[in-house]
BALOBA-1460 file (C-alpha; in Angstrom, 3 decimals):
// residues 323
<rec num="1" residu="x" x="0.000" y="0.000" z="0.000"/>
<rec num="2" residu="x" x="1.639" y="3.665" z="-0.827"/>
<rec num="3" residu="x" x="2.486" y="5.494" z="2.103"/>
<rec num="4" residu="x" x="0.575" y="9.038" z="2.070"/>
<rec num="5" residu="x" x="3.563" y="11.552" z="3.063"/>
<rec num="6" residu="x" x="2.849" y="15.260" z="3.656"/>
<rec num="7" residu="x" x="5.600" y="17.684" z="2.314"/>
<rec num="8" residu="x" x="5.822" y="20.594" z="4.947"/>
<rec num="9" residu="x" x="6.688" y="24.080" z="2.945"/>
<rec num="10" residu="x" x="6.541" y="27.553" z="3.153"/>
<rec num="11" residu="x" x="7.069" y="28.880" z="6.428"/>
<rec num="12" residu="x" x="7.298" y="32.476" z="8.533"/>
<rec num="13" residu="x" x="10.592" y="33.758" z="7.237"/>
<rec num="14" residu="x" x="12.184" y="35.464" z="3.934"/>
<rec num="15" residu="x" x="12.962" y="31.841" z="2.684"/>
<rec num="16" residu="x" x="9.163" y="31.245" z="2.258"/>
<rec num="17" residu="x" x="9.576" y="31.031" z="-2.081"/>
<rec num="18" residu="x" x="12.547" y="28.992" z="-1.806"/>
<rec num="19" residu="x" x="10.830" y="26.584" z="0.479"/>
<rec num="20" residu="x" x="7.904" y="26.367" z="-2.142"/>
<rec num="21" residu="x" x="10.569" y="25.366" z="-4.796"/>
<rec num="22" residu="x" x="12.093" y="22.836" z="-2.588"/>
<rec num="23" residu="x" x="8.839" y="21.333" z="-2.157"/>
<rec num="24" residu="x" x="7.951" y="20.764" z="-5.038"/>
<rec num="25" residu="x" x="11.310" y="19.617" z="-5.968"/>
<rec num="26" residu="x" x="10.809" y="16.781" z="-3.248"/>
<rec num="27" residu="x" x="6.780" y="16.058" z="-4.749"/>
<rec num="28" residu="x" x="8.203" y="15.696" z="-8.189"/>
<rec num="29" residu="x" x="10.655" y="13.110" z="-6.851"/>
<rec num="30" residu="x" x="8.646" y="10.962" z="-5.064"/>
<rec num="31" residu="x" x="5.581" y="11.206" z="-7.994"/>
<rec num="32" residu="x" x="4.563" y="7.785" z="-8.380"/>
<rec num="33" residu="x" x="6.540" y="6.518" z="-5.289"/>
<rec num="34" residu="x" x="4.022" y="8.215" z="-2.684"/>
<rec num="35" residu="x" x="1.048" y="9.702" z="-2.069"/>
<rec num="36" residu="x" x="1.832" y="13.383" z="-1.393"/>
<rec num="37" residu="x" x="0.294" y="16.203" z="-0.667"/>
<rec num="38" residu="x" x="2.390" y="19.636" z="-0.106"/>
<rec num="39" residu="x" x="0.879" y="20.965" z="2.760"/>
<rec num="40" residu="x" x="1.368" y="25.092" z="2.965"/>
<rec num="41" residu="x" x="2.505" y="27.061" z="6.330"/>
<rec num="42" residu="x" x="1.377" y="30.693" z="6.659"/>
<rec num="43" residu="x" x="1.616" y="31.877" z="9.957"/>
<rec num="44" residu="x" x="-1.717" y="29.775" z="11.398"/>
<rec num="45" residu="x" x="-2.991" y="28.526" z="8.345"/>
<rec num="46" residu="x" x="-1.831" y="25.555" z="7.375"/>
<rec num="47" residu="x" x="-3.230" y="24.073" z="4.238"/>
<rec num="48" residu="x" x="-3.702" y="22.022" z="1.121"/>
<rec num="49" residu="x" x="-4.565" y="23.353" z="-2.229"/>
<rec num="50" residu="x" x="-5.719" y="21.016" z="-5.128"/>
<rec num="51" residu="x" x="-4.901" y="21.321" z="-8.812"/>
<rec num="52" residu="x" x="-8.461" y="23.323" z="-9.201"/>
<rec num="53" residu="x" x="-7.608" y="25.671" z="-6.709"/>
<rec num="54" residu="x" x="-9.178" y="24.749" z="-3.709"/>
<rec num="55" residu="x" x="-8.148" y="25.138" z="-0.154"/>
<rec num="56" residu="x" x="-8.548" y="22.416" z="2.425"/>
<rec num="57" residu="x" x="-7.554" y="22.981" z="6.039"/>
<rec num="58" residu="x" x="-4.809" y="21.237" z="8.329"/>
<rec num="59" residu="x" x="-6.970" y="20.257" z="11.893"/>
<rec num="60" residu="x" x="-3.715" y="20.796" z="14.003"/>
<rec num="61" residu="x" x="-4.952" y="18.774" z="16.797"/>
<rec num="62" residu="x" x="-4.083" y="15.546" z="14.995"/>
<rec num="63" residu="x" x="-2.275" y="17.036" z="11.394"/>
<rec num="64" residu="x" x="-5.133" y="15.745" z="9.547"/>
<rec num="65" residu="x" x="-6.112" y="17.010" z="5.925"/>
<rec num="66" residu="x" x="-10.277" y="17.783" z="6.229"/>
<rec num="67" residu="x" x="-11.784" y="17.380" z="2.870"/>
<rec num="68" residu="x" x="-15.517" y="17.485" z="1.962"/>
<rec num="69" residu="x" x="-15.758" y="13.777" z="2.379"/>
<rec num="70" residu="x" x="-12.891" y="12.362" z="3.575"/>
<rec num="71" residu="x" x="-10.143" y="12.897" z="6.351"/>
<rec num="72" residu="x" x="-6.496" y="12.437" z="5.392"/>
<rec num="73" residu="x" x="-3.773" y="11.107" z="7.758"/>
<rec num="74" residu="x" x="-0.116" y="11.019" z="6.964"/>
<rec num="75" residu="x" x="2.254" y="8.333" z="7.434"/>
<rec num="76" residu="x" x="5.099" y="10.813" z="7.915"/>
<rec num="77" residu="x" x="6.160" y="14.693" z="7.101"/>
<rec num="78" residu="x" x="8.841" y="15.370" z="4.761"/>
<rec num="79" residu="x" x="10.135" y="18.699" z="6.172"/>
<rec num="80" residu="x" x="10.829" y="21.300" z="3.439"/>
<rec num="81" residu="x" x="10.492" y="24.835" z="5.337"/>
<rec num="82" residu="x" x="14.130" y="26.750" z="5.442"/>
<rec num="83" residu="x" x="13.807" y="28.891" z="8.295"/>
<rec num="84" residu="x" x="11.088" y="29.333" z="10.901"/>
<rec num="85" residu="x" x="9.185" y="27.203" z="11.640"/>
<rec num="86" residu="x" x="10.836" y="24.185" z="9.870"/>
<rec num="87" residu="x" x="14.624" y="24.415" z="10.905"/>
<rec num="88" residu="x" x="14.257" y="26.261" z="14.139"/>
<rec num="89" residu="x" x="12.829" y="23.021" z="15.997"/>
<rec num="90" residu="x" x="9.082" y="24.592" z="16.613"/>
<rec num="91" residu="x" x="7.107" y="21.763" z="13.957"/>
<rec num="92" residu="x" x="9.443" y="19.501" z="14.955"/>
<rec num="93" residu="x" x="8.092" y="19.961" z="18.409"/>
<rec num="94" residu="x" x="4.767" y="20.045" z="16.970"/>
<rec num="95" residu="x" x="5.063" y="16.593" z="15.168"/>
<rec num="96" residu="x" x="6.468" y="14.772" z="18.374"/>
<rec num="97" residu="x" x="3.232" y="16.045" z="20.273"/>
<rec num="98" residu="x" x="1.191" y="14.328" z="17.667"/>
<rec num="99" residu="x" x="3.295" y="11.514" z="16.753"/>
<rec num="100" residu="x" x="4.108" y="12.393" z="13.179"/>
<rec num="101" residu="x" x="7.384" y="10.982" z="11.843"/>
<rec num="102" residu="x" x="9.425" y="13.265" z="10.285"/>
<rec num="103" residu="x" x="12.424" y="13.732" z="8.547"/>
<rec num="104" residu="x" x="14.539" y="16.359" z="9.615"/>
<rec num="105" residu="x" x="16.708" y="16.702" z="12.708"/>
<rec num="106" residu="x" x="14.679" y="16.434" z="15.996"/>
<rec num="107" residu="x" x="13.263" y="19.850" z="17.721"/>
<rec num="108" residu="x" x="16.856" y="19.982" z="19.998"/>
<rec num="109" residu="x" x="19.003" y="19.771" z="17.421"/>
<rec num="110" residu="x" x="17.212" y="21.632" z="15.049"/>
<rec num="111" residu="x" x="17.153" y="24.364" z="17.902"/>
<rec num="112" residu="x" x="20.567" y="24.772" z="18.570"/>
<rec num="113" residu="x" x="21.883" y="24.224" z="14.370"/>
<rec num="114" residu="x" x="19.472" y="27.162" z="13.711"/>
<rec num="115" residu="x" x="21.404" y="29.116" z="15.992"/>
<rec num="116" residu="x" x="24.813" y="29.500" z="14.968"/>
<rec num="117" residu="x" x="26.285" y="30.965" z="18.081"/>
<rec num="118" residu="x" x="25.436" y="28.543" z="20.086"/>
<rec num="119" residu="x" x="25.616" y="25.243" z="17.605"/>
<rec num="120" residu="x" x="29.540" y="26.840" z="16.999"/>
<rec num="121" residu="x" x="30.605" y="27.235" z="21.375"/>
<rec num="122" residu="x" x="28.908" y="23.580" z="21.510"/>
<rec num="123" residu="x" x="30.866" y="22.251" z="18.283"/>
<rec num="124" residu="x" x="34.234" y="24.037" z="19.373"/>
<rec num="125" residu="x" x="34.009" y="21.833" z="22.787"/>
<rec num="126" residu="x" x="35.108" y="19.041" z="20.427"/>
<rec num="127" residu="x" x="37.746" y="20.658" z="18.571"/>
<rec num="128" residu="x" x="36.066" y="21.275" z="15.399"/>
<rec num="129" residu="x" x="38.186" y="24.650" z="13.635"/>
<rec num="130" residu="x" x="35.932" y="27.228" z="12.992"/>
<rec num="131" residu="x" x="35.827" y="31.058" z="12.389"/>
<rec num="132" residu="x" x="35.662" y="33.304" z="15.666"/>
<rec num="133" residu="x" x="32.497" y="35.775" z="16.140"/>
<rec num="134" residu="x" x="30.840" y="37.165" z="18.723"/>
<rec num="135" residu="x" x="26.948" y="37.726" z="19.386"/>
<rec num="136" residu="x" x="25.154" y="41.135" z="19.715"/>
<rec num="137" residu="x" x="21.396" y="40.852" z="21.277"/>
<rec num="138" residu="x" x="18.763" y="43.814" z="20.157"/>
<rec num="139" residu="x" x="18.636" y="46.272" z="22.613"/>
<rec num="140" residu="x" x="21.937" y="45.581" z="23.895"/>
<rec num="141" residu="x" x="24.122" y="48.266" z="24.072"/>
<rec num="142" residu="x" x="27.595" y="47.495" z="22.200"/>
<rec num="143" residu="x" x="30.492" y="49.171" z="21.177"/>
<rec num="144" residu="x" x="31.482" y="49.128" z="17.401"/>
<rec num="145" residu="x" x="34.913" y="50.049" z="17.285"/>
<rec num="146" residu="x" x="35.760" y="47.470" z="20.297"/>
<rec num="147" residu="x" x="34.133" y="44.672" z="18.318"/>
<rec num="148" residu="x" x="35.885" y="45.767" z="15.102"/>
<rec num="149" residu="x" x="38.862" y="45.844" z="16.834"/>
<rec num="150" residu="x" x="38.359" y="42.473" z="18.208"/>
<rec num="151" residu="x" x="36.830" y="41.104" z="15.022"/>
<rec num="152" residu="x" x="39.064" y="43.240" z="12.282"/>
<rec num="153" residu="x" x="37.619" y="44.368" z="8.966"/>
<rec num="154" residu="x" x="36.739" y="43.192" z="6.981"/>
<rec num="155" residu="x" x="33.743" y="40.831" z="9.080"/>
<rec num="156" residu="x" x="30.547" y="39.605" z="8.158"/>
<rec num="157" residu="x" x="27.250" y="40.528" z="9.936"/>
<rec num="158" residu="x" x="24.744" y="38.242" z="9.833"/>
<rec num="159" residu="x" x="21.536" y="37.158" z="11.604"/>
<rec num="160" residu="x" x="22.177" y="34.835" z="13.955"/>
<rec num="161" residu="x" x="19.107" y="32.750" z="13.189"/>
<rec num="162" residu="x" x="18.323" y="32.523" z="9.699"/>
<rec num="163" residu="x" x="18.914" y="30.069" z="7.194"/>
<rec num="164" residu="x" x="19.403" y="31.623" z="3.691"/>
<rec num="165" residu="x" x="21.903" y="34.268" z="3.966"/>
<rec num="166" residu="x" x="19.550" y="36.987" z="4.308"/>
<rec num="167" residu="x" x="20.290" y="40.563" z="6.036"/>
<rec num="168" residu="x" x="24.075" y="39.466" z="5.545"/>
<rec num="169" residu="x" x="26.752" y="42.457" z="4.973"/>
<rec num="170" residu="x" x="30.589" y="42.489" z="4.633"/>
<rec num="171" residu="x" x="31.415" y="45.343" z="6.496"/>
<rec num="172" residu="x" x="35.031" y="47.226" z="5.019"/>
<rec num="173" residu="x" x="34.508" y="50.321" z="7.377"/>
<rec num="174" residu="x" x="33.742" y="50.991" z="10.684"/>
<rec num="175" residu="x" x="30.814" y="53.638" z="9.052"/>
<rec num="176" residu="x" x="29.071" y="50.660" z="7.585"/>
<rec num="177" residu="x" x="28.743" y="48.900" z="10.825"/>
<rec num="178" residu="x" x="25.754" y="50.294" z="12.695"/>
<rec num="179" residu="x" x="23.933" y="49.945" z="9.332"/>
<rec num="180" residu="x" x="25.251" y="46.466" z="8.543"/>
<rec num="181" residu="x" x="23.786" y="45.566" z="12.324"/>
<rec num="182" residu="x" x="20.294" y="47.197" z="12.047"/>
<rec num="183" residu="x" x="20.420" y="45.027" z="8.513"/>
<rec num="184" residu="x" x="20.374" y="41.864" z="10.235"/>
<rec num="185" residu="x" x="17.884" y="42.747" z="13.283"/>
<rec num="186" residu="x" x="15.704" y="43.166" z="10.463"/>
<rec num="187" residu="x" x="15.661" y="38.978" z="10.378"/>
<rec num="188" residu="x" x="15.964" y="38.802" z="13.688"/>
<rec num="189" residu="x" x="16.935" y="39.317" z="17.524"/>
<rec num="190" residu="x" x="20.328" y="38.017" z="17.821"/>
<rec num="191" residu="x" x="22.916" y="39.691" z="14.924"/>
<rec num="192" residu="x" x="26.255" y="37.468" z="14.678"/>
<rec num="193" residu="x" x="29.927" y="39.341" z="13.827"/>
<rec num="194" residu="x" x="32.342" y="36.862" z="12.633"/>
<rec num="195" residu="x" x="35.797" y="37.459" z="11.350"/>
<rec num="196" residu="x" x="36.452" y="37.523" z="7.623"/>
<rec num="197" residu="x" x="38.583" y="34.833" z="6.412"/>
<rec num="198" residu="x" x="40.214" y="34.562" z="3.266"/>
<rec num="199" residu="x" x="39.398" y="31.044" z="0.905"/>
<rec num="200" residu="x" x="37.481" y="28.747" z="-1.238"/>
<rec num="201" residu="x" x="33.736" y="28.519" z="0.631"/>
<rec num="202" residu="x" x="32.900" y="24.629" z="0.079"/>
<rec num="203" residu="x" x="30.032" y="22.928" z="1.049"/>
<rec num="204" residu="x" x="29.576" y="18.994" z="2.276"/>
<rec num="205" residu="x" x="25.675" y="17.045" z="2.378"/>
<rec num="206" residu="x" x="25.392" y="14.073" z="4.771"/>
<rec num="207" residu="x" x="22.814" y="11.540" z="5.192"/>
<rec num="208" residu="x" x="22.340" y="8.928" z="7.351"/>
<rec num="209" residu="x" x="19.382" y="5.725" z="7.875"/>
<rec num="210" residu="x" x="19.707" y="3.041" z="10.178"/>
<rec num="211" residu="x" x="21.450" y="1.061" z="7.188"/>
<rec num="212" residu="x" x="23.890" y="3.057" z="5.873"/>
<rec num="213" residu="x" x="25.735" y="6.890" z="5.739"/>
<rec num="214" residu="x" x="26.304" y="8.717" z="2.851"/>
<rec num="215" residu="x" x="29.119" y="11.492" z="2.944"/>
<rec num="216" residu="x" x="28.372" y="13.260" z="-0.213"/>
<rec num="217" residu="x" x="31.088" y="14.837" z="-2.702"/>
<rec num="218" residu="x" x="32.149" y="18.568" z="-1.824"/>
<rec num="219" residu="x" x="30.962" y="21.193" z="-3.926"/>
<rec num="220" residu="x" x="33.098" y="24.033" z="-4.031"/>
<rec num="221" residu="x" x="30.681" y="27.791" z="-4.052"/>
<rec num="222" residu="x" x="31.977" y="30.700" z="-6.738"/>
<rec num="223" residu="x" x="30.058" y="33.468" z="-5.959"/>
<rec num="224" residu="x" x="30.220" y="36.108" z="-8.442"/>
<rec num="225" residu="x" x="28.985" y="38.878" z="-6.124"/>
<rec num="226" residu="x" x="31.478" y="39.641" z="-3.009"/>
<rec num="227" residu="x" x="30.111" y="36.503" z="-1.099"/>
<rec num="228" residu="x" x="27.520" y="33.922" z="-1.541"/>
<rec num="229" residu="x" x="24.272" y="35.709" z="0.154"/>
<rec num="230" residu="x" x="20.739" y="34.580" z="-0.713"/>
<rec num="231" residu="x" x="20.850" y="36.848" z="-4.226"/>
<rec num="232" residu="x" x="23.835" y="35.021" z="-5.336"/>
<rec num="233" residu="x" x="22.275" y="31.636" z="-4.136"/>
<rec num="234" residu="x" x="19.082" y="32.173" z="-6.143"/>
<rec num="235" residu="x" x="19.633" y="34.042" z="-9.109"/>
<rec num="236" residu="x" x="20.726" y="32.240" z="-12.046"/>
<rec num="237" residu="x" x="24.583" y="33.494" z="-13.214"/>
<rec num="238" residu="x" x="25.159" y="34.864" z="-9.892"/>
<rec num="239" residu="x" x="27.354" y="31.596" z="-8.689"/>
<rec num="240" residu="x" x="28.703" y="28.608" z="-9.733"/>
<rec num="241" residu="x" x="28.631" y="25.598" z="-7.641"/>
<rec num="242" residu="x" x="31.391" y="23.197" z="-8.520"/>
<rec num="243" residu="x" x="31.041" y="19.344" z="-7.915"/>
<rec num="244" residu="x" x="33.471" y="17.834" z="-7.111"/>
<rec num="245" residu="x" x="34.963" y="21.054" z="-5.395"/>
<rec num="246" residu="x" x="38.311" y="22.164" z="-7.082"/>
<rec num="247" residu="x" x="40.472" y="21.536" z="-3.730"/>
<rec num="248" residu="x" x="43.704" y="19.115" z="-3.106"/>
<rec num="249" residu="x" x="42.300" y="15.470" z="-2.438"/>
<rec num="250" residu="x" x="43.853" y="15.590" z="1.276"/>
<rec num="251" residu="x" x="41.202" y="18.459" z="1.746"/>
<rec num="252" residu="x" x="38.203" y="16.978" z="0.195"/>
<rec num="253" residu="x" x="38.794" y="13.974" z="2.598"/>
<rec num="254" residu="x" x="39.078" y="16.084" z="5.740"/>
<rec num="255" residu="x" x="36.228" y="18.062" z="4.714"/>
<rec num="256" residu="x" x="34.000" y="15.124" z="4.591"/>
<rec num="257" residu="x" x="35.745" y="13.528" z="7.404"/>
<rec num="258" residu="x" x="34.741" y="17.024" z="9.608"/>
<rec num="259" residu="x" x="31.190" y="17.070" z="7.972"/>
<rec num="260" residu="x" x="30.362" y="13.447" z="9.095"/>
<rec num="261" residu="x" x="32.055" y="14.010" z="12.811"/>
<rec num="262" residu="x" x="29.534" y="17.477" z="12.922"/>
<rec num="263" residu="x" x="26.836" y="15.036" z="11.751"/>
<rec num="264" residu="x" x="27.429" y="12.434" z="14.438"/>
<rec num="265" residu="x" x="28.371" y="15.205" z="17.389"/>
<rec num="266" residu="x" x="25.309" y="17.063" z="16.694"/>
<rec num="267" residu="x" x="23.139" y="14.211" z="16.220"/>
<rec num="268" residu="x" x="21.843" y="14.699" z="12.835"/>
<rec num="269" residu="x" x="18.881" y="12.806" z="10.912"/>
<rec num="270" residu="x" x="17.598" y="13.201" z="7.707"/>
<rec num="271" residu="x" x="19.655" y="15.330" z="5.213"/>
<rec num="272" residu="x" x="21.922" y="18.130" z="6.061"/>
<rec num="273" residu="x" x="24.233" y="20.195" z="4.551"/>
<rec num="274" residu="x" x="27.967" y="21.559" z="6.046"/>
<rec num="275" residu="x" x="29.678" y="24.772" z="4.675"/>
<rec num="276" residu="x" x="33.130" y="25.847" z="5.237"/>
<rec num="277" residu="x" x="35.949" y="28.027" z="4.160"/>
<rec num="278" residu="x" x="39.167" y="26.499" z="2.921"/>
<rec num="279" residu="x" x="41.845" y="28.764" z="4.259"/>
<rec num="280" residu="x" x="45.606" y="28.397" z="4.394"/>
<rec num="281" residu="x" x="45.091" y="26.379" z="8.108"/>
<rec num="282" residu="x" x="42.606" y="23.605" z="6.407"/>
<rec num="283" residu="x" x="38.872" y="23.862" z="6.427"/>
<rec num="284" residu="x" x="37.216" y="25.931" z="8.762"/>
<rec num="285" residu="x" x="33.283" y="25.426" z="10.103"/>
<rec num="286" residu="x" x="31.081" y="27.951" z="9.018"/>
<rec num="287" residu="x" x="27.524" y="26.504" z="9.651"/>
<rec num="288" residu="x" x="24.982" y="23.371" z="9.087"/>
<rec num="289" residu="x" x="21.783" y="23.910" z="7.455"/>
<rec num="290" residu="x" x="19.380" y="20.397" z="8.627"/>
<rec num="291" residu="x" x="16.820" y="21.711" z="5.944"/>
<rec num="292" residu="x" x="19.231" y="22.360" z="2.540"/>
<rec num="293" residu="x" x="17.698" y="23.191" z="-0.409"/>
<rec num="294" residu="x" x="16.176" y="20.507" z="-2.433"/>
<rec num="295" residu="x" x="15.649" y="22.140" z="-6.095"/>
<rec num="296" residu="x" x="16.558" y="20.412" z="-8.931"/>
<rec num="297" residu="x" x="19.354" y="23.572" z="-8.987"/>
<rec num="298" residu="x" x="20.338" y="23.011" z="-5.282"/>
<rec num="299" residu="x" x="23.493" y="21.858" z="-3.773"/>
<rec num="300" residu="x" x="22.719" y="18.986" z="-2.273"/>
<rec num="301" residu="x" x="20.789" y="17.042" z="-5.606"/>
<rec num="302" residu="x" x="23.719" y="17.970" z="-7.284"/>
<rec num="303" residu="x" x="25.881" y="16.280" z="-5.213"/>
<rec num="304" residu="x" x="23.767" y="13.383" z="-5.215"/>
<rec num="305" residu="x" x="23.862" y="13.146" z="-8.665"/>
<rec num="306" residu="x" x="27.487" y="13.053" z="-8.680"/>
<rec num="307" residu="x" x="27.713" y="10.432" z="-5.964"/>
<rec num="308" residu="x" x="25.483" y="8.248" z="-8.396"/>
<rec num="309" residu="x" x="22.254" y="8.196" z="-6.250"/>
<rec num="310" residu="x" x="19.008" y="9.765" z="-7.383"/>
<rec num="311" residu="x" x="16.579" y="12.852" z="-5.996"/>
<rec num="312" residu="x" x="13.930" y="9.865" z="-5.827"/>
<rec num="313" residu="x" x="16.507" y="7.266" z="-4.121"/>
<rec num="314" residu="x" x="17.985" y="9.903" z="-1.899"/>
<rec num="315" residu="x" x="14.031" y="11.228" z="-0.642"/>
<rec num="316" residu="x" x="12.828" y="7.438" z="-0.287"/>
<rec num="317" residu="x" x="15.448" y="6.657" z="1.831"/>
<rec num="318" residu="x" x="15.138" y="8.640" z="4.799"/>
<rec num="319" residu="x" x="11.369" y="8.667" z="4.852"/>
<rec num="320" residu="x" x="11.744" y="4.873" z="4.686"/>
<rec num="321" residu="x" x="14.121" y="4.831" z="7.686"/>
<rec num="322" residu="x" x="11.229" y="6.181" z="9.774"/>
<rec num="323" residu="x" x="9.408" y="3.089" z="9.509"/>
């Protein structure tokens, strides 16, 4: 009997047409395979809309789909929202109240990934190398020439909590940092200042079932712009994405090595995706993302395609693994 599997998009955040892409990325994947059904988050609404338009209704108290005749209930939720709710941990929550598998990281994990202060002080506890920053909270009183001082220019600042590189600025002067700041406490509370460090930006998927772990091949990021933000992510001739990455073999193979110890430290399910920077002292952590993009243009199918497995093969699996 086909499982009936509810792909989770949209979302609270910027990333809300990306997840929509991602989504339907996943449904065309699994067409034939499953019955699916993308299910939309706005805020509270949470619904289904069929091919003539229609809109049916989520009842949250179980995650059932209400339709004039019938009531659908899911086998499992394929999690396709980049940012808030979906990566943050809150429908993760929300599914373990109501006993919905799902396929992401669970609601601690996804918690503490989504916020990249805290997921890099618990990941530097092991030793993993990263790039040093420090966190400003809104309404907290801070000095900018200290922190540039302590940081150097130029530095990044970014929201702490986001997923998509959005409200991100290089900052070259000391002027542009009060503006680069206000920026990113446009996306959130909590703006991150990390140091800028020169080298090749690389990014590493993992996925792991009960069976087996994939460590997928690296894929090296050319942004065209100064740095990869959510424009150069998105728009078409803006970046090229490189798989296998264009680095040494010694660093390809500590790169994965690093991206399946993250994996296992955190402990990961589902799909992720690890980014670094290659810089004269090896690869350096720069953040996880438990809900990468999932377009047919998206890192991680690319990477799958070079390791020889398919979108389909690759989606099957972990839903699969919750059973």
């Amino acid at each position: 009997m086909m499982r009936t599997i509810a792909i989770v998009a949209g979302g609270n955040s910027s990333e809300y047409p990306v997840s929509v892409l991602s989504a339907r990325g996943v449904e065309t994947a699994l067409n034939g395979k499953y019955e699916t059904y993308i299910i939309t988050v706005r805020g509270t609404d949470w619904y289904w809309e069929d091919p003539k338009g229609r809109v049916f209704r989520i009842d949250k108290n179980d995650f059932t789909l209400v339709l004039d005749d019938q009531r659908i209930r899911f086998d499992a939720a394929f999690i396709a929202i980049h940012g808030n709710p979906g990566e943050n941990g809150l429908l993760q929550g929300y599914f373990d109240m109501t006993g919905i598998p799902y396929t992401s990281c669970d609601a601690f994990v996804s918690a503490l990934t989504f916020n990249k202060q805290a997921c890099k002080l618990y990941l530097n506890e092991y030793g993993i190398p990263m790039t040093g920053g420090l966190l400003i909270r809104k309404g907290q009183q801070y000095d900018a020439p200290a922190i540039v001082n302590q940081i150097g220019l130029p530095c990044f600042v970014k929201p702490n909590a986001s997923g998509s590189s959005f409200g991100v600025t290089k900052v070259k002067e000391l002027a542009d940092f009060d503006i680069a700041v206000e920026k990113a406490f446009a996306e959130g509370h909590e703006v991150l200042v990390e140091s800028f460090m020169k080298g090749t930006e690389v990014a590493c998927g993992v996925v792991k079932t009960r069976q087996k772990k994939i460590i997928m091949p690296v894929t090296e990021v050319v942004p065209k712009k100064e740095f990869f933000d959510y424009e150069a992510k998105y728009t078409e001739g803006l970046s090229d994405e490189i798989t296998p990455a264009r680095v040494p073999e010694e660093i390809t193979s500590r790169i994965q090595e690093l991206s399946s110890e993250i994996y296992d430290i955190l402990g990961c399910r589902g799909i992720v995706r690890v980014d670094f920077i290659v810089t004269e002292e090896g690869p350096q952590f720069l953040e996880i993302n438990t809900i990468p993009g999932m377009t047919p243009e998206s890192i991680i199918p690319r990477q799958a395609a070079v390791f020889g497995i398919s979108q389909t093969d690759l989606y099957s699996m972990v839903i699969e693994d919750l059973f």
